[in-house]
N, C-alpha and C positions, 0 to 999 in steps of 0.2 A: 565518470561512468562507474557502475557497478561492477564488478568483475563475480566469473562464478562463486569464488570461494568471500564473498561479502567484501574485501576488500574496494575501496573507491579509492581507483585512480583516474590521472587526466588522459581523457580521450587523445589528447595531442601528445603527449610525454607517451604514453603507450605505442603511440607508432613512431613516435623518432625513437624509445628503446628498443623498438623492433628491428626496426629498419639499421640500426648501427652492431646492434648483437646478429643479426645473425642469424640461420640453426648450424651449429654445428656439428661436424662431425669428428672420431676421433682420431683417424688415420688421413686429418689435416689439422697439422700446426699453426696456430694464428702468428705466430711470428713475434718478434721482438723478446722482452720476458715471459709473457707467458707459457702456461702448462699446456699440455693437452686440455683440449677444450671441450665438452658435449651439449650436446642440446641449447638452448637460448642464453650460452655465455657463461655456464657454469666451469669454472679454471680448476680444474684437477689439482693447480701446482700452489693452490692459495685455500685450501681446504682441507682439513681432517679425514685422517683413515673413518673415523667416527662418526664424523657428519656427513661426508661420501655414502656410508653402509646406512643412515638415517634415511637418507634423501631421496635413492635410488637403491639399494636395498628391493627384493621382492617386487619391482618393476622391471627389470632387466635377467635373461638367464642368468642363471650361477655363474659358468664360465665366465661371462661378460665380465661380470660386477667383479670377478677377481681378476681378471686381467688387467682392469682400469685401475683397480685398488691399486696396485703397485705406482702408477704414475703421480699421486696424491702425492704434492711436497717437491716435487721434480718438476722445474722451469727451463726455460732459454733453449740452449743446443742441447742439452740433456733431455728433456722434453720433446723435440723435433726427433731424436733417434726413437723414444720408443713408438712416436706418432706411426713411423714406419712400419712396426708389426703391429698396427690395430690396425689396417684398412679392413677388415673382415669382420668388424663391427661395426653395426648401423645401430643408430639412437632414432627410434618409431618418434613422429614429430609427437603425437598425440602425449607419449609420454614423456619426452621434454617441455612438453604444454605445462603439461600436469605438475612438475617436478618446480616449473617456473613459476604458475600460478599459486599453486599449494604451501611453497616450501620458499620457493628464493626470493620472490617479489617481497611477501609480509615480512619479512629477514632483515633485507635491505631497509623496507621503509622504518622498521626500530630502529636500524643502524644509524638512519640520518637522520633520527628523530636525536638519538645518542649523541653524534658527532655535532649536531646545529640543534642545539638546544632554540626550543620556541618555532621550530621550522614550522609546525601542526596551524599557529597565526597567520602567518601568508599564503595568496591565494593560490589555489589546488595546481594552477599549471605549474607557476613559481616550486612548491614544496617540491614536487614531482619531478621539473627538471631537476631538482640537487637529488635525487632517487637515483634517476640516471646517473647522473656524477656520480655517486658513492658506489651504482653496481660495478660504475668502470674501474673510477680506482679504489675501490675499497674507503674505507676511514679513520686511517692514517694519519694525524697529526703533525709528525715529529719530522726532523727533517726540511732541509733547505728547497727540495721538490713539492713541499707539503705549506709554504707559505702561505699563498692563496687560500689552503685550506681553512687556514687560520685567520685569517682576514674576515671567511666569510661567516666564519663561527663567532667571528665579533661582531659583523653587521646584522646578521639575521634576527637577533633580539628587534631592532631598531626601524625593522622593516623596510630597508633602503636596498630595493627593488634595481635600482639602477646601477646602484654600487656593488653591488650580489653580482651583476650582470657581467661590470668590468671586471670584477674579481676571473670569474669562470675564462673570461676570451682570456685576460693575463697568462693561464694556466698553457697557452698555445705557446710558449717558450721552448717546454720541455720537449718540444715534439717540433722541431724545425725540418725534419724530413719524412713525416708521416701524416700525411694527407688526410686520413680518414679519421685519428682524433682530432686533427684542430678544425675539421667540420664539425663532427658531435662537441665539442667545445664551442663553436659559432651558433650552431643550432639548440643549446641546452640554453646560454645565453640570450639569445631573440626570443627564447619561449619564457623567459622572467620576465623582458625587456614586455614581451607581451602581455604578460597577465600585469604589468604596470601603468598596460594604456598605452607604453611609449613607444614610437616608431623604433624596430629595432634600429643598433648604431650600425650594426653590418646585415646583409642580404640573410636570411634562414635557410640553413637547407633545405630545401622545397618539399622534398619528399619526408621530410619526419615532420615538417608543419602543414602541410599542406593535404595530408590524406587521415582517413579514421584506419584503425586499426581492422583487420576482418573482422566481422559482422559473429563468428564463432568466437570470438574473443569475450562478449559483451554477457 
């Protein structure tokens, strides 16, 4: 699908990133390392003062924007303490729409274009679920949590759809007691396995395969 700002993404990858981000707010902590979070999964704690004030900048009051500024760079339990004095901030959906579409979406998709060279060759669901991947965990290389990564960055040349697939479900290690990645992991997975033709290996999460995104989205 077309998206407003001309970007074309997969109808199907747009509702499972929806459906797995969120909106959030910033006087709720998403838990684990992450930072404070706002609007469709943008992490405070994995962002620039710079690109923070780029981004949302003159969308949000003044007060807001400096309040949240200070959480920029700050993760984990540090993070959950200041989560606590933002409940008296609300992030308008409309302009984490905009922040998302505008600014984070087209961001991401150079980032996986960066990280999986040749990703732009495979078909539109395929590229898009590694979009997903890359908004969740960033594009990161290095590192023994970041193998897989590097797996897929070798297969993606080569167009092995299936091998992409088991790469992604593999990544379901790092997370043995966190339910909600190694679904978005099982479900980014069935959506390569899909634009392959092939029956997924595991069941898709229903709801990010199985629905379009809202209709204001398009």
């Amino acid at each position: 699908m077309k998206l407003k700002n001309g970007v074309t993404f997969s109808d199907k990858a747009l509702a499972l990133l929806l459906e797995f981000e969120g909106f959030d707010q910033p006087g709720h902590w998403p838990g684990v390392d992450s930072g404070v979070s706002i609007g469709i999964g943008y992490d405070l704690g994995y962002t620039t003062r710079a690109r923070f004030l780029a981004d949302w900048g003159g969308r949000l009051p003044a007060g807001h924007v400096e309040a949240l500024s200070l959480c920029v760079g700050v993760k984990g339990q540090a993070a959950a303490r200041l989560a606590r004095n933002l409940k008296a901030i609300t992030i308008p959906r409309a302009v984490g729409r905009a922040v998302f579409l505008e600014r984070t979406l087209p961001d991401v998709e150079a980032e996986t274009r960066a990280v999986f060279p040749g990703v732009e060759r495979l078909p539109q669901d395929a590229q898009d679920a590694l979009v997903s991947l890359v908004y969740n965990r960033g594009g990161k290389l290095v590192g023994d949590t970041r193998l897989e990564m590097r797996s897929i960055r070798a297969l993606v040349p080569g167009g092995n759809l299936r091998a992409i697939a088991a790469e992604v479900r593999k990544m379901k290690r790092l997370w043995p007691k966190y339910l909600g990645l190694r679904r978005r992991r099982d479900a980014e997975a069935a959506l390569i396995e899909y634009a392959a033709g092939a029956t997924p290996a595991s069941p898709p999460y229903k709801p990010a395969l199985g629905r379009k995104p809202p209709e204001d989205w398009v």
